[in-house]
C-alpha positions as CSV (number, residue, x, y, z in Angstrom):
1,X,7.0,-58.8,-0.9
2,X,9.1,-56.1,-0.4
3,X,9.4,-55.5,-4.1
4,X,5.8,-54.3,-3.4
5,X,6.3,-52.6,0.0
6,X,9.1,-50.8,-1.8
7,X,6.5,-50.1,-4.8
8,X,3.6,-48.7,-2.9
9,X,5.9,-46.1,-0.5
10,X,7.8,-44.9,-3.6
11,X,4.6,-44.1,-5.2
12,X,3.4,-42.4,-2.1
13,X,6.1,-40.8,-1.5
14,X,5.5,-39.6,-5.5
15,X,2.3,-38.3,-5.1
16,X,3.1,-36.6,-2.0
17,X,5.7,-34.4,-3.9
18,X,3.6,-33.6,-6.4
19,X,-0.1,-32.6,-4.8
20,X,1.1,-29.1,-3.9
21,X,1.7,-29.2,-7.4
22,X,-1.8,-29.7,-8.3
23,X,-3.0,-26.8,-6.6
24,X,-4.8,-24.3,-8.7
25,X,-2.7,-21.2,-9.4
26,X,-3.4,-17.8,-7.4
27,X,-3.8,-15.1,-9.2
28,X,-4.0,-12.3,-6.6
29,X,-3.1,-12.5,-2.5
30,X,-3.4,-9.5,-0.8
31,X,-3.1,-8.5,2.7
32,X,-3.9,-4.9,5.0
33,X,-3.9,-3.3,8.2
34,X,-6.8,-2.1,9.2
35,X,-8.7,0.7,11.8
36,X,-11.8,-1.2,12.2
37,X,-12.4,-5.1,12.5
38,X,-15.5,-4.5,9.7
39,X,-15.8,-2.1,7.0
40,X,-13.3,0.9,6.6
41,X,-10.5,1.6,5.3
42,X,-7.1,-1.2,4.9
43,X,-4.1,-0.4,3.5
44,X,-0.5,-1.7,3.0
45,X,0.7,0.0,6.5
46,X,-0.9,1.5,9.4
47,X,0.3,3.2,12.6
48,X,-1.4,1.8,16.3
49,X,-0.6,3.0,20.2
50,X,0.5,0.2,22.2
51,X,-3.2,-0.8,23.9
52,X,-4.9,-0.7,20.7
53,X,-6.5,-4.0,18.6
54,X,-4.4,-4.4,15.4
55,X,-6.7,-5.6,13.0
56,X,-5.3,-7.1,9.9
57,X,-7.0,-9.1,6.8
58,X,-6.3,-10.8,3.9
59,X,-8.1,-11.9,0.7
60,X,-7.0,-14.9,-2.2
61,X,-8.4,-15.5,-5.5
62,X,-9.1,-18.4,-6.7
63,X,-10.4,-19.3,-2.6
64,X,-8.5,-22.5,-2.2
65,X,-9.9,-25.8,-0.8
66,X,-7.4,-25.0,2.5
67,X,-9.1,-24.2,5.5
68,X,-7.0,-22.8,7.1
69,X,-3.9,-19.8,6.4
70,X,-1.0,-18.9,8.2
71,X,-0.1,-15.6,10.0
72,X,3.3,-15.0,9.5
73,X,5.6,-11.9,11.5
74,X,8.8,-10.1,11.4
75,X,9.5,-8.8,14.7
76,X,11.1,-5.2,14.3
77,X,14.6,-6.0,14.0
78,X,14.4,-9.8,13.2
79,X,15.9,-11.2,10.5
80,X,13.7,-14.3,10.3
81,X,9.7,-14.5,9.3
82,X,8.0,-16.6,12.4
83,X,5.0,-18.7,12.3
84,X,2.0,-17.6,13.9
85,X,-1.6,-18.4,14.1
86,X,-4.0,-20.0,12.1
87,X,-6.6,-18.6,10.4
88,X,-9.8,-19.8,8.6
89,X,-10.1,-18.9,5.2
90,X,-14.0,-18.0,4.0
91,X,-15.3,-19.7,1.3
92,X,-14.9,-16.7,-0.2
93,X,-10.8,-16.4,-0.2
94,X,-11.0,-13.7,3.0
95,X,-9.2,-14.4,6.1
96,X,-8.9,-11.8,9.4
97,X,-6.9,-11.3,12.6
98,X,-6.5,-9.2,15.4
99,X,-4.7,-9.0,18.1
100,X,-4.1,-6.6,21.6
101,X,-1.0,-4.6,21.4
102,X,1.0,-4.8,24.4
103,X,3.8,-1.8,25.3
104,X,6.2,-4.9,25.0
105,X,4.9,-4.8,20.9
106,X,5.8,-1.3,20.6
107,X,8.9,0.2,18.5
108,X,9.0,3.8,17.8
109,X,11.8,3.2,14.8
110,X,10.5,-0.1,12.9
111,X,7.3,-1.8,12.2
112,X,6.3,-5.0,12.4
113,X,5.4,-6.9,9.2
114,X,2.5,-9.6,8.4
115,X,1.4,-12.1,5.9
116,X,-1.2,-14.6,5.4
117,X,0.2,-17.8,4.2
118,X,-1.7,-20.9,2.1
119,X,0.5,-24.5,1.6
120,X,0.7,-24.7,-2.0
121,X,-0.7,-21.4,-2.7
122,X,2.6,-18.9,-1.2
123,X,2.1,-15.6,0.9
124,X,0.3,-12.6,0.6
125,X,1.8,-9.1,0.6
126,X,3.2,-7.7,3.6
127,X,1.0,-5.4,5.5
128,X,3.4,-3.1,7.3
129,X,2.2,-2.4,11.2
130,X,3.8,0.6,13.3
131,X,3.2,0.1,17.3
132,X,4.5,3.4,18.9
133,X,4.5,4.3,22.5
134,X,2.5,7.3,22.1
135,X,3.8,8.9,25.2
């Protein structure tokens, strides 16, 4: 019996390893910053005011199965990327977030930097965000 026990987890444990494997390869991941939540133009950086919406978006190709994507950060200054929201990924690979800048976002001398990221699939480009005091 626990020959078979034994058995069935290391075969789990197997297939576990190697599903992110199986996942079809991407061949483009791109992210932007963007002036407008629809339509408009989105580039690799952009420049905000402290008050303003950031809107950023992202698109994959192949779409993946996933549902869902990552937004990932680098505070100005940090050293490490941080985890942020999830976002739903269209069934046609495009993915979108915004969020209201606070003056606690804002940093006249660095930016902050974002990416959209799939298990199995890595991380988009960064999209490059400046948040200035404007003052």
């Amino acid at each position: 019996m626990r020959k078979t026990v034994w058995l069935v987890s290391t075969f789990a444990i197997r297939i576990a390893i190697a599903v992110p494997a199986l996942a079809h390869p991407t061949t483009s991941f791109d992210s932007c910053a963007a002036y407008r939540g629809h339509g408009g133009y989105c580039g690799d950086s952009a420049s905000y005011t402290y008050g303003d919406r950031v809107f950023l978006r992202a698109s994959v190709v192949p779409a993946p199965a996933d549902l869902h994507a990552w937004v990932v950060f680098l505070r100005p200054g940090a050293d490490d990327w941080r985890r942020g929201v999830s976002v739903e990924i269209s069934e046609h690979g495009r993915m979108r977030w915004s969020f209201q800048s606070a003056r606690s976002d804002a940093d006249q001398a660095e930016p902050w930097r974002f990416r959209f990221r799939i298990g199995g699939h890595g991380a988009s480009d960064v999209a490059t965000v400046f948040i200035l005091f404007g003052e």
